[in-house]
C-alpha positions as CSV (number, residue, x, y, z in Angstrom):
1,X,0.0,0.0,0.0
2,X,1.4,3.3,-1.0
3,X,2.1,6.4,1.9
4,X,-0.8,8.2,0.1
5,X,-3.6,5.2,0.5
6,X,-2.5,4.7,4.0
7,X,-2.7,8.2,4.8
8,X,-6.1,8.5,3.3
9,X,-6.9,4.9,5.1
10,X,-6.1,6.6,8.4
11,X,-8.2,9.8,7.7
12,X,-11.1,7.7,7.3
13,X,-10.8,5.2,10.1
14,X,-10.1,8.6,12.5
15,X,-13.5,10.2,11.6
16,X,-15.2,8.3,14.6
17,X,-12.4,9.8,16.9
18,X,-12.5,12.7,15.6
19,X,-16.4,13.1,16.4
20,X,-15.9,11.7,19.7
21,X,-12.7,13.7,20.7
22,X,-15.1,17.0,19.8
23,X,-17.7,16.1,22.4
24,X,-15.3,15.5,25.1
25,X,-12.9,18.2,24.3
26,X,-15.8,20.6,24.2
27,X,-16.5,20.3,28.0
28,X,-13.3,21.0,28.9
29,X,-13.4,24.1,26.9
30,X,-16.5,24.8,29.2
31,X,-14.1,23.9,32.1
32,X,-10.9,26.0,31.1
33,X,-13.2,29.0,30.3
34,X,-15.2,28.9,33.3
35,X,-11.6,28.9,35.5
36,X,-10.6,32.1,33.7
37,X,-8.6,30.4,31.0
38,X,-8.6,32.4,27.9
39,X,-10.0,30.4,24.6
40,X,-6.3,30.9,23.1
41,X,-4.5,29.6,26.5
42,X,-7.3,26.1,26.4
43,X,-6.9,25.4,22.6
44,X,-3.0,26.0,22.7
45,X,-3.4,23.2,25.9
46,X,-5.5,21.3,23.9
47,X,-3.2,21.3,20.8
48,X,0.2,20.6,22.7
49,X,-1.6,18.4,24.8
50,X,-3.3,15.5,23.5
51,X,-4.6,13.5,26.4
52,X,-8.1,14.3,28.0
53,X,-7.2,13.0,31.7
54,X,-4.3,14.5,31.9
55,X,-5.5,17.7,30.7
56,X,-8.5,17.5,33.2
57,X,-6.2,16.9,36.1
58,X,-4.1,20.0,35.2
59,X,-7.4,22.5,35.6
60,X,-7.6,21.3,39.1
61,X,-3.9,21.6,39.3
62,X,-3.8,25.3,38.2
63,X,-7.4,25.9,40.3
64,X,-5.5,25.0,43.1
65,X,-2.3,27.1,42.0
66,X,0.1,24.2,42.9
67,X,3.8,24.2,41.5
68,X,5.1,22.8,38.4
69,X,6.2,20.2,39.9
70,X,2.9,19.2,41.0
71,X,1.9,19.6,37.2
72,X,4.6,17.3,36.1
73,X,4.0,14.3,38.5
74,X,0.5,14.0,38.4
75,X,0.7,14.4,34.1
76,X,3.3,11.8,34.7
77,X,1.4,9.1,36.7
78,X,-1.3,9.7,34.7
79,X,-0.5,9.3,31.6
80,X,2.3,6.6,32.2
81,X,0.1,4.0,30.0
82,X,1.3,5.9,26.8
83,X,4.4,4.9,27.4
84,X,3.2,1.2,27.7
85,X,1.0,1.7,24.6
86,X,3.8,3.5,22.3
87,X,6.0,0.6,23.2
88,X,3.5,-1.8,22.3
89,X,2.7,-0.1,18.9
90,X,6.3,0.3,18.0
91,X,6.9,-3.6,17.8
92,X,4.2,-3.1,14.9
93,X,6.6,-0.7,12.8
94,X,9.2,-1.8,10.5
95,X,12.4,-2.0,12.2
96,X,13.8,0.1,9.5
97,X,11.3,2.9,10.3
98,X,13.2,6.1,11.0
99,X,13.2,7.4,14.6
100,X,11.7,11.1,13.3
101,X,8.5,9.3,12.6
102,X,8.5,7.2,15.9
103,X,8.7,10.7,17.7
104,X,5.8,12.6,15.5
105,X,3.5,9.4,15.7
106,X,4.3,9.0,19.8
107,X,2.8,12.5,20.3
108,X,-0.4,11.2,18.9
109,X,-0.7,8.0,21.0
110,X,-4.0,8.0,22.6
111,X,-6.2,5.3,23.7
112,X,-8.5,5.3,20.6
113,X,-5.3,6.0,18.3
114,X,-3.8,3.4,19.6
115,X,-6.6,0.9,19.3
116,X,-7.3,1.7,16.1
117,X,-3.6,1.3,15.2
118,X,-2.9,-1.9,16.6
119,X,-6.0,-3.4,14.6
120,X,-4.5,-2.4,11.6
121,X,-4.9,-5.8,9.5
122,X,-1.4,-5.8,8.1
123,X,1.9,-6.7,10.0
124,X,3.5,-3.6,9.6
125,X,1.7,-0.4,10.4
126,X,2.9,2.6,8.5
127,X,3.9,5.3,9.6
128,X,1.6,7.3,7.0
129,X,-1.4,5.4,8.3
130,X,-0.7,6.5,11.9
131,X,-0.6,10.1,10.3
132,X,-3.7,9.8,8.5
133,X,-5.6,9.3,12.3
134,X,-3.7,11.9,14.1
135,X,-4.7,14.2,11.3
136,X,-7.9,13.3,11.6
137,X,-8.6,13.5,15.1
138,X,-6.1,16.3,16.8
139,X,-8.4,19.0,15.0
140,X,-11.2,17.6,16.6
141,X,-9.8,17.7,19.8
142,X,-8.7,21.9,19.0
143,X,-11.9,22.2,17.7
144,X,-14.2,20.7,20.5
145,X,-12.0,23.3,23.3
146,X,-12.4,26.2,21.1
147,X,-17.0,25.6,20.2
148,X,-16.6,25.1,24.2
149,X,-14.7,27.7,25.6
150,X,-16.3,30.1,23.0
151,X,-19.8,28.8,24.2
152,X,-19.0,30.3,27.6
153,X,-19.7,33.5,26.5
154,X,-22.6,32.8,25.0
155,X,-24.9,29.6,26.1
156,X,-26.6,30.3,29.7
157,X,-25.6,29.4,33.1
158,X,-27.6,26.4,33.1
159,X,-27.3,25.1,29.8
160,X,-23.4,24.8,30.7
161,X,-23.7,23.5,34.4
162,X,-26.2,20.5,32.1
163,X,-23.1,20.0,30.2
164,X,-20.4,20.1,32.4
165,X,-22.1,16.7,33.4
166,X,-20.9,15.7,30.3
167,X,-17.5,14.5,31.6
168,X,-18.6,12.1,34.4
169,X,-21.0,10.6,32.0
170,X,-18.3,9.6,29.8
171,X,-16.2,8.5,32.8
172,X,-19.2,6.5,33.7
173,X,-20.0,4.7,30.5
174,X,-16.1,3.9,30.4
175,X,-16.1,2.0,34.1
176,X,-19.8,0.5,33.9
177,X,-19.3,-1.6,31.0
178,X,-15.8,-3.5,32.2
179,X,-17.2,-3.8,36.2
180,X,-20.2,-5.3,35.1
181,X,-17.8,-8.5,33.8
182,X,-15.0,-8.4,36.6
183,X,-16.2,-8.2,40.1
184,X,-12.4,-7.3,40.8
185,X,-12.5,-4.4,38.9
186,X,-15.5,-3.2,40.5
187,X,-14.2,-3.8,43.9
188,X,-11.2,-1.5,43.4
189,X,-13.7,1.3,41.6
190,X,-15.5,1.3,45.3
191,X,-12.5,1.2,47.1
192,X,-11.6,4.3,44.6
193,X,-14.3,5.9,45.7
194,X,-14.4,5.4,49.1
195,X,-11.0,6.6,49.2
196,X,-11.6,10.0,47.1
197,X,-14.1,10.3,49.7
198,X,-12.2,10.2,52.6
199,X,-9.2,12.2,51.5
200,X,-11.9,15.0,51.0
201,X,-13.5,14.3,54.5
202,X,-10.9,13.9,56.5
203,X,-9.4,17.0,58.5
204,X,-5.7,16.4,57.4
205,X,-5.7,14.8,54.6
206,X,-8.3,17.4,52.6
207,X,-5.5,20.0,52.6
208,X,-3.8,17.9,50.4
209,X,-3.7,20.1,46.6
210,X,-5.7,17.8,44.3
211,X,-2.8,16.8,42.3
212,X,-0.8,15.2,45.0
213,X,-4.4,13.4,45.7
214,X,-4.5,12.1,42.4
215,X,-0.6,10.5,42.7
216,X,-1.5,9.1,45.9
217,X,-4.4,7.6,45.4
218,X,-3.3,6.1,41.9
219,X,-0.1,5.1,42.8
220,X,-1.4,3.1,46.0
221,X,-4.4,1.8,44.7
222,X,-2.8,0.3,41.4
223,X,0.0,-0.9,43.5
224,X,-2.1,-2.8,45.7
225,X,-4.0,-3.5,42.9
226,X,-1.4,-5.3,41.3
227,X,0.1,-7.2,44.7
228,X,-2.9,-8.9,45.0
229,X,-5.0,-9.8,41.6
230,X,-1.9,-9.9,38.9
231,X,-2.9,-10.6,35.8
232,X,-2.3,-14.2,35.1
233,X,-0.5,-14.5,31.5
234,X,-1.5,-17.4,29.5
235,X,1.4,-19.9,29.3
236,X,1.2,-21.8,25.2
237,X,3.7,-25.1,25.1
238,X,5.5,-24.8,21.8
């Protein structure tokens, strides 16, 4: 397949993300604006910054005017998996790929872009087809801040309170789905909960800044997480 049919393959195949990265990027438009973020300062964080929970975690990081080092863990632990899913994606590129176009495609490396590339029917992905859905979906992600941090100004009080819901919603239909089939999962989404709950109840522990919250509580949930239901890799006899 030629660089230009792959590119155009990946355009297609990054419409759906596109849509979908408008919807959710157009809440935290809402978000930024309502915080006093300017609509040039949210899609500039939007464009260098493609990764919705990270991006999230910062507004409550800047709310909170916390340092950047604060900024830099909590983007760290929470967007660790890209480095799991780049390195998972790069054993699908030819070895003889040049390391320019492992760097470009890495900055694209979400979870849909990286679904979508690891289903890619051939052995080799190329690097043109990975192209194609960045290309496809970063704009939507821009686009989406800008319609919502534009809309600020204009839709009522209520109308964006309704969606500002939005966000949780699409948090919710992400965990529902998986706990409904692993009863371990939902156990540690309770204990999540209850936890979240009791950092912001407790005397002490509420003065922790919400990004430090976010480290802890990922960092010693996942850890114990892991201790005690590891995944059990299936073990083929040659």
């Amino acid at each position: 397949m030629s660089n230009f049919k792959a590119f155009k393959k990946g355009l297609k195949n990054g419409t759906p993300i596109f849509l979908g990265y408008l919807a959710v990027s157009f809440t935290f438009g809402i978000q930024a604006k309502s915080m006093g973020i300017e609509t040039w300062q949210a899609a500039l964080i939007s464009a260098t910054n493609l990764t919705s929970a990270g991006q999230f975690a910062a507004l409550g990081v800047i709310a909170s005017a916390s340092s950047y080092i604060e900024m830099a863990l909590t983007q760290l632990v929470i967007n660790l998996r890209y480095c799991l899913m780049s390195s998972s994606l790069s054993q699908r590129f030819d070895t003889k790929m040049k390391s320019i176009h492992r760097y470009l495609i890495a900055f694209g490396v979400t979870d849909e872009i990286f679904g979508v590339s690891s289903a890619y029917e051939k052995e080799n992905v190329p690097p043109a087809y990975c192209y194609g859905l960045i290309a496809a979906s970063w704009p939507g992600w821009v686009l989406g801040t800008i319609l919502g941090a534009v809309s600020g100004d204009i839709l009522p009080t209520s109308i964006l309170s309704a969606l500002g819901v939005a966000l949780y919603g699409m948090f919710i239909a992400i965990i529902v789905p998986p706990t409904k089939k692993n009863k371990v999962l939902l156990g540690i989404v309770v204990i999540s909960m209850l936890l979240s709950l009791g950092f912001a109840l407790t005397p002490i522990l509420k003065e922790i800044s919400s990004g430090f919250k976010v480290i802890i509580l990922t960092l010693v949930i996942a850890s114990a997480a892991a201790y005690f239901f590891p995944i059990k890799e299936d073990v083929h006899d040659e």
